[in-house]
N, C-alpha and C positions, 0 to 999 in steps of 0.2 A: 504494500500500500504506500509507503513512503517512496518506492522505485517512482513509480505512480504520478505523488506529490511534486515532487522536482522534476520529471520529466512535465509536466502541466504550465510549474515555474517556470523553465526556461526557454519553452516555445510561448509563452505570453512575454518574456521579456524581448525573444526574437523580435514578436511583432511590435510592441512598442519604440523599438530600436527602427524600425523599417520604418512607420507611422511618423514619427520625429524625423525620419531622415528625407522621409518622401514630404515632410509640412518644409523643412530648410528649404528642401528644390525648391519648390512651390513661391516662398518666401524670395528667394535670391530671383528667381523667372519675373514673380510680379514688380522688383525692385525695379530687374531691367529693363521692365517694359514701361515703366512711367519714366525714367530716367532716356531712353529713347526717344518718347513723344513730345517732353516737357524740353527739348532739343531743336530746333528750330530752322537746323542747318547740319546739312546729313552728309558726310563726305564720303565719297567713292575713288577709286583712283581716276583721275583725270576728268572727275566729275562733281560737283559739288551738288548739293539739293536745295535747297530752303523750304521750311512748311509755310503751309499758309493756308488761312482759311478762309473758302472762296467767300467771296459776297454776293448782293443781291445786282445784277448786270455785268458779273466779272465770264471772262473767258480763255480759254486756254491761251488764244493768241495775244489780248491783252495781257495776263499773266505773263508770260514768257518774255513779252516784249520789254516790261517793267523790269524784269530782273535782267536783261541781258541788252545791252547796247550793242551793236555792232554786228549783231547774229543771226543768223538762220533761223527765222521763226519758225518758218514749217516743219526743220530735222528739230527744233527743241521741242514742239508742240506734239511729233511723233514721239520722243524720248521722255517726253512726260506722260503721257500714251501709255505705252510700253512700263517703266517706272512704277504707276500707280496701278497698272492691272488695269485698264479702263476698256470701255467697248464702245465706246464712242468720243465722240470730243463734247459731250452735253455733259454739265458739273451744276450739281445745284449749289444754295449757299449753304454755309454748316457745313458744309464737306471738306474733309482735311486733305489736301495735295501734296505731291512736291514735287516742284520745278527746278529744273538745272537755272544752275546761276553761275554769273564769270567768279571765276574764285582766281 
């Protein structure tokens, strides 16, 4: 009976061992992820991003154009496309983006 006892003990301390280890991941993942968003300007190599949250008559090409003097609006306006997962170039407001910028 006491083989029993501690074999009980030590697979409950297993799992609360896992439980606490799998709450830290959880903890360190959500960390990363506010600390990502609350980030404003996202670097890639040879690529820079800035967030921004569209407004009410913004558009990709106006977007792009603000942030980038001298550039290709169309290849920005595809690579912000592309970037944010979009299927069309229609953004409403409230919606979080990001757009290449001259870095």
């Amino acid at each position: 009976m006491s083989e029993l006892y501690i074999a009980v003990r030590r697979n409950n301390k297993m799992i609360i061992m896992v439980f606490s280890l799998m709450f830290l991941v959880f903890v360190m993942i959500a960390f990363l992820m506010l600390s990502y968003e609350n980030n404003p300007l996202i670097k890639m190599p040879g690529i820079a991003y800035e967030r921004i949250i569209v407004q009410q008559g913004d558009t990709l090409w106006d977007l792009a154009s603000k942030m980038n003097r001298n550039a290709d609006i169309s290849t920005l306006v595809s690579k912000t496309i592309k970037y944010n997962n979009l299927q069309s170039t229609y953004i409403l407001p409230g919606q979080i983006i990001y757009v290449p910028v001259n870095s």
